[in-house]
C-alpha positions in Angstrom: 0.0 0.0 0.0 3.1 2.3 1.1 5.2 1.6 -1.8 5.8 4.5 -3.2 3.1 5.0 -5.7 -0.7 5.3 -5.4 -3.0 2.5 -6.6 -5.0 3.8 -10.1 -8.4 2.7 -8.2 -7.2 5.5 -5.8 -7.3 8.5 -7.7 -9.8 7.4 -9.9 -12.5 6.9 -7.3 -13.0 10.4 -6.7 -12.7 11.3 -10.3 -15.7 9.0 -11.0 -17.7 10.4 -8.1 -17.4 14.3 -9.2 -17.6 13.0 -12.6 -20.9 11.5 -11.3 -22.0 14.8 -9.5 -21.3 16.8 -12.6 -23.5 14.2 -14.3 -25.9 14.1 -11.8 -27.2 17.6 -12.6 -28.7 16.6 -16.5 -30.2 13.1 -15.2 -32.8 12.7 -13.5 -33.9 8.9 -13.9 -34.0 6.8 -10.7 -31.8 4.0 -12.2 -28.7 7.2 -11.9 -29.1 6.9 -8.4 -27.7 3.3 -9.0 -24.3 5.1 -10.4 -24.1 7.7 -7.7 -24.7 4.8 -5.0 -21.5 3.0 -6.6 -19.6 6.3 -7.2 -20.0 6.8 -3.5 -18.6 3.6 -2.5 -15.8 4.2 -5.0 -15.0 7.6 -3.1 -15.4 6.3 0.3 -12.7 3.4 -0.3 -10.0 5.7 -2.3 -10.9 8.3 0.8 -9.4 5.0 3.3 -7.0 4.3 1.2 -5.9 8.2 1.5 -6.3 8.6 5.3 -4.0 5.9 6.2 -1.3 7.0 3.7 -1.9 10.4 5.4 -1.8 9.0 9.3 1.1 6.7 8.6 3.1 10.0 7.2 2.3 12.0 10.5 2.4 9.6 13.0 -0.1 8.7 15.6 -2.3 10.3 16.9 -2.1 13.0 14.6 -3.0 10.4 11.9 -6.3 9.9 13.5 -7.1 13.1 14.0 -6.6 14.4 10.6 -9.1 12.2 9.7 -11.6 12.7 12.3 -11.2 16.5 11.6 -12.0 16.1 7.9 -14.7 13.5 7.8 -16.4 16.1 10.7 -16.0 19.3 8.9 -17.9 17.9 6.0 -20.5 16.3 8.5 -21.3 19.7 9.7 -21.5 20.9 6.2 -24.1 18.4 5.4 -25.9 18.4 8.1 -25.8 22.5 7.7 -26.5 22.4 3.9 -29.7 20.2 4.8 -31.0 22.2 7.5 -30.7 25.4 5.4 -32.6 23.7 2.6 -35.7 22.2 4.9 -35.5 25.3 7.1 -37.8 24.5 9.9 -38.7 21.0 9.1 -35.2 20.2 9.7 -35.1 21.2 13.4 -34.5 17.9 14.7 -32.0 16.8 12.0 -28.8 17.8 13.5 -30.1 16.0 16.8 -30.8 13.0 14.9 -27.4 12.6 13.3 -25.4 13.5 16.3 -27.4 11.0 17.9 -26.8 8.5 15.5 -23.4 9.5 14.7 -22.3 8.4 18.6 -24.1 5.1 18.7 -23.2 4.0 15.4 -19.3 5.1 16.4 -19.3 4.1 20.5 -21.8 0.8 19.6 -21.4 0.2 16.1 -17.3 0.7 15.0 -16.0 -0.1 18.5 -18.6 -3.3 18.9 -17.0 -4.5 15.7 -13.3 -3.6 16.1 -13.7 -5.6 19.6 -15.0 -8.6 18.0 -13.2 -8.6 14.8 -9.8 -7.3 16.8 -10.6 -9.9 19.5 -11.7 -13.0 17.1 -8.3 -12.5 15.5 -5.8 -12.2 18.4 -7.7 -13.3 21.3 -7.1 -10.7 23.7 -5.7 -6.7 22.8 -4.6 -3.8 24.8 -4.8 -0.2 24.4 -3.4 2.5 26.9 -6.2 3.2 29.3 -5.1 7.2 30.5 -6.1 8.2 26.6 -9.5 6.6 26.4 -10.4 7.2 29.5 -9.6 10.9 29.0 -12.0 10.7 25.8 -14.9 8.5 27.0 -14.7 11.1 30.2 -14.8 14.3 27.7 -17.1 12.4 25.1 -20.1 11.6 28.5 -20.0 15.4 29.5 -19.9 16.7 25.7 -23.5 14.2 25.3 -25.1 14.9 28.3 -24.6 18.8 28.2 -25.7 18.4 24.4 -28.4 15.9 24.1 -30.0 15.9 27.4 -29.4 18.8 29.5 -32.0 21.0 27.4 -34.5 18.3 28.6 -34.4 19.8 32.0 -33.8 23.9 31.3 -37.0 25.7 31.7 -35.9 29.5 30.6 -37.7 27.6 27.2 -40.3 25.2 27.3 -39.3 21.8 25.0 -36.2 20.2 24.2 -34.4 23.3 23.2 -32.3 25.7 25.0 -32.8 29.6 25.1 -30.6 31.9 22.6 -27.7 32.6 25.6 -28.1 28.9 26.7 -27.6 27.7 22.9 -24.2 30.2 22.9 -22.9 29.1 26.8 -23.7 25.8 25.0 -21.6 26.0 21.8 -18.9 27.5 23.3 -18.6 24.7 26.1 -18.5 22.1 23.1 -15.5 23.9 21.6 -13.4 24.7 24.8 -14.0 20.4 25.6 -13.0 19.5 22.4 -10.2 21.4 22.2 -8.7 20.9 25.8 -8.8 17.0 24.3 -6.9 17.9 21.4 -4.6 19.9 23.3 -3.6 16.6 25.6 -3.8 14.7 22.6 -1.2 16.1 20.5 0.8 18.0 23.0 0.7 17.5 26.6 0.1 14.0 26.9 0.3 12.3 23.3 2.0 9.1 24.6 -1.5 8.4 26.6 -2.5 7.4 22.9 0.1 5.6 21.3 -0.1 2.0 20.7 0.8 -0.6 23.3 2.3 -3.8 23.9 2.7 -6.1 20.6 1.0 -3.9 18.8 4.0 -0.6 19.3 6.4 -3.1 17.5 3.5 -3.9 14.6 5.8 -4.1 11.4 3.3 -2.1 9.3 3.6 0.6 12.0 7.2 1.1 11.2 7.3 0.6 7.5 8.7 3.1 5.3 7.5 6.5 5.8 5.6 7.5 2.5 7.0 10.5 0.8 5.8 14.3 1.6 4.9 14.4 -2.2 3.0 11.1 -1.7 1.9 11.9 1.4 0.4 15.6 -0.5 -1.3 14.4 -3.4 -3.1 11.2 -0.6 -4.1 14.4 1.5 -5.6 16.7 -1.4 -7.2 13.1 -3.0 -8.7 12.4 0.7 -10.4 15.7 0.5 -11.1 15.4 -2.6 -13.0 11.5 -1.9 -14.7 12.7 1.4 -16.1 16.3 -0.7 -17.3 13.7 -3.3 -18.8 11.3 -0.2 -20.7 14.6 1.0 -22.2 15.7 -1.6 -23.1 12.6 -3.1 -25.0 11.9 0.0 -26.6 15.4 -0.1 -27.3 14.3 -3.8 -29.1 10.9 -2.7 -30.9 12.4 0.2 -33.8 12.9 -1.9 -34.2 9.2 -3.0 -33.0 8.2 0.6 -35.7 10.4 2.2 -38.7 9.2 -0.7 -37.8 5.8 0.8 -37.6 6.3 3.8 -41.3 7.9 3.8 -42.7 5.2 1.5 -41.9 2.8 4.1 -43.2 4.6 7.1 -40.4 4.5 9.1 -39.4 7.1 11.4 -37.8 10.2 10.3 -35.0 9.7 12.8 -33.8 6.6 9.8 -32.4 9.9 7.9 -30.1 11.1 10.6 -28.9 7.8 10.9 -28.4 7.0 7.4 -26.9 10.5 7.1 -24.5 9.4 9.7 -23.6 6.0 8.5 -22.2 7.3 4.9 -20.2 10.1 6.3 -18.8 7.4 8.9 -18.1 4.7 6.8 -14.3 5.9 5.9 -13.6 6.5 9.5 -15.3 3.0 10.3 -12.9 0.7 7.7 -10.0 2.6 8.5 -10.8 1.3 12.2 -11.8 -2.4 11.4 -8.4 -2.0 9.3 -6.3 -1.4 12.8 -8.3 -4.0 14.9 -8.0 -7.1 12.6 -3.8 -5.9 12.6 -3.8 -5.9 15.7 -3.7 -2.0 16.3 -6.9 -1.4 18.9 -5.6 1.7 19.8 -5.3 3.1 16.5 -9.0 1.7 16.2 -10.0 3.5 19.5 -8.0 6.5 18.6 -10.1 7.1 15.4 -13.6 5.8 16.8 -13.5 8.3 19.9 -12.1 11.1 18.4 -14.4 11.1 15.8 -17.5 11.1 18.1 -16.0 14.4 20.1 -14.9 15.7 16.8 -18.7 14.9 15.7 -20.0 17.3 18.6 -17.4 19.4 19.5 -17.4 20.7 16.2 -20.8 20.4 14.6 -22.8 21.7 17.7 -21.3 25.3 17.0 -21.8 25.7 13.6 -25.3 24.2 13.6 -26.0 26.9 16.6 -24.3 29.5 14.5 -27.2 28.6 11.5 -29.6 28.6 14.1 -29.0 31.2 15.9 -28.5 33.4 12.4 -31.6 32.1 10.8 -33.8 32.4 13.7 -34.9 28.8 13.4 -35.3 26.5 16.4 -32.6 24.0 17.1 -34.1 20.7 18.9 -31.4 19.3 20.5 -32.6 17.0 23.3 -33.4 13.6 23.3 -36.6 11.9 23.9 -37.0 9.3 26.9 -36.0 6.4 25.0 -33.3 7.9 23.5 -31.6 9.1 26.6 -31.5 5.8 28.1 -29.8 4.4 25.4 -27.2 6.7 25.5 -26.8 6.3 29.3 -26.2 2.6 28.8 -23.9 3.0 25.8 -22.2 5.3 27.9 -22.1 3.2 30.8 -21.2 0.2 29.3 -18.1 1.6 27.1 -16.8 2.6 30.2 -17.0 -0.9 32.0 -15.6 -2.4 28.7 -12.8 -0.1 28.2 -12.0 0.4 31.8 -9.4 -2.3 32.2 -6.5 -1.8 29.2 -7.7 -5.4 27.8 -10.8 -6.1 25.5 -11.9 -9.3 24.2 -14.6 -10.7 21.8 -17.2 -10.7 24.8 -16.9 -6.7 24.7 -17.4 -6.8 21.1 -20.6 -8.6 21.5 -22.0 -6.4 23.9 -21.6 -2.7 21.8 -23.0 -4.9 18.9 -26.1 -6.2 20.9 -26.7 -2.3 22.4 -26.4 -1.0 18.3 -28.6 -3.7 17.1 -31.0 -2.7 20.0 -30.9 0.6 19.3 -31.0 0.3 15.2 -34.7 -2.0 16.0 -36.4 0.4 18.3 -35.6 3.8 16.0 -37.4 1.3 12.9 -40.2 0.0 15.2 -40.1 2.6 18.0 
């Protein structure tokens, strides 16, 4: 993969999908949305493909990061390009992806990396001072977000006030980055890899080149803009369906959520079956504090510049499934060890979780 030239499937994945978007504006026939299904698959493997050329050039954990930063930044764009298009009728959708966004990462990705990383090797480690500094910073970050304005009462309803919504997005930045600050300054060795997996041979390959290491960076952008906007593209069609059905609109937010995962997700499965859960953890956790820290201000920005209501809390049901995913990722990761049974569990709680939003 790291030998000094880029794979043609690469670079030519994102070619296709902004070929396909270009396209995309003269056709209108539902078989199309065939092609742009495909052309986003294409773009969300060349987009792994990039990240880990990227994170193996800058090390851990900045690798991680750099992902989790991108893939977020265009999650927030989305999610802001959709709520500016619905206007009002969108007032739950950032709640609903953020919502799904953390399960699918905390239940979903880790459940998986667990099993699969755990299946393989039978038991792995991580360093436990890192993730618990991020499963500590990710439960106030949800609770503050999704069920705090449950209990305010300046403003009837699942919303906060206009200076709650501020206090509120400026909290989420000033958590996020006091993580990123230990992260990649203060304390970075809390999340480097441990035991076997710091002496992994693919960990200490040869370093790609910075002109390599460029033209994966501006490709990865390139594949993740693609991923967005063919998903903003497909929302349409996704939504039709979704309403033909009768299924909850909450199944948006979550589908929403899945696509604009998925790089993140097989760049973590990727780690866990070589043996590298901390890279795995690295990139699941980060990416749900990225996923708040980041897109809770700018959607309070729209909101608070459009005049339109932002619901943010959760309902009953919803809370106490984050308070048990919560709860439970911190019993699973609280010893330095994980095996398959740990895996099991996240994957029962997601499965749980995917049932009741279809058939609430």
């Amino acid at each position: 993969m790291l030998d000094g030239r880029l794979p043609s499937w690469t670079w030519l994945g994102p070619l296709v999908g902004w070929i396909l978007l270009a396209a995309s504006l003269f056709f209108k026939i539902p078989l199309f949305d065939v092609a742009l299904g495909a052309g986003l698959v294409a773009c969300v493997l060349a987009a792994v493909h990039h990240a880990e050329v990227v994170a193996h050039r800058v090390g851990e954990p900045f690798g991680t990061l750099v992902l989790a930063l991108a893939v977020t930044v265009i999650e927030a764009s989305l999610i802001v390009s959709l709520m500016l298009a619905g206007g009002e009728a969108a007032a739950a959708l950032a709640r609903d992806t953020i919502f799904a966004a953390i399960m699918i990462i905390l239940n979903g990705m880790v459940g998986l990396c667990l099993l699969i990383g755990g299946s393989r090797h039978g038991e792995q480690v991580f360093g436990l001072y890192g993730v618990n500094a991020a499963l500590a910073t990710l439960a106030a970050l949800s609770v503050i977000v999704l069920i705090l304005p449950n209990t305010t009462t300046t403003v009837a309803g699942p919303i906060y006030s206009t200076s709650q919504l501020v206090l509120i997005a400026i909290a989420s930045l000033v958590l996020y980055g006091a993580f990123v600050l230990i992260q990649t300054v203060r304390h970075r060795d809390y999340f480097l890899p441990q035991g076997d997996a710091a002496h992994d041979p693919e960990a200490h390959a040869a370093l790609p080149s910075n002109r390599m290491a460029a033209i994966s960076a501006a490709l990865l952008l390139a594949g993740l803009g693609a991923v967005v906007l063919l998903a903003k593209t497909l929302s349409p069609t996704i939504e039709a369906a979704v309403a033909a059905a009768g299924a909850p609109k909450a199944i948006v937010g979550i589908i929403i959520a899945a696509i604009v995962l998925l790089p993140e997700s097989l760049a973590a499965l990727n780690a866990a079956r070589s043996n590298r859960l901390q890279t795995s953890l690295n990139l699941a956790l980060g990416s749900a504090l990225a996923t708040i820290g980041l897109t809770i201000p700018v959607v309070a920005l729209v909101s608070l510049a459009t005049g339109w209501t932002l619901v943010l809390g959760l309902d009953l049901k919803g809370t106490v499934l984050l308070a048990l995913s919560l709860l439970v990722a911190t019993l699973s990761l609280g010893t330095g060890r994980t095996t398959v049974l740990q895996g099991a569990v996240h994957l029962v709680i997601f499965a749980v979780y995917l049932f009741t939003t279809i058939v609430p």
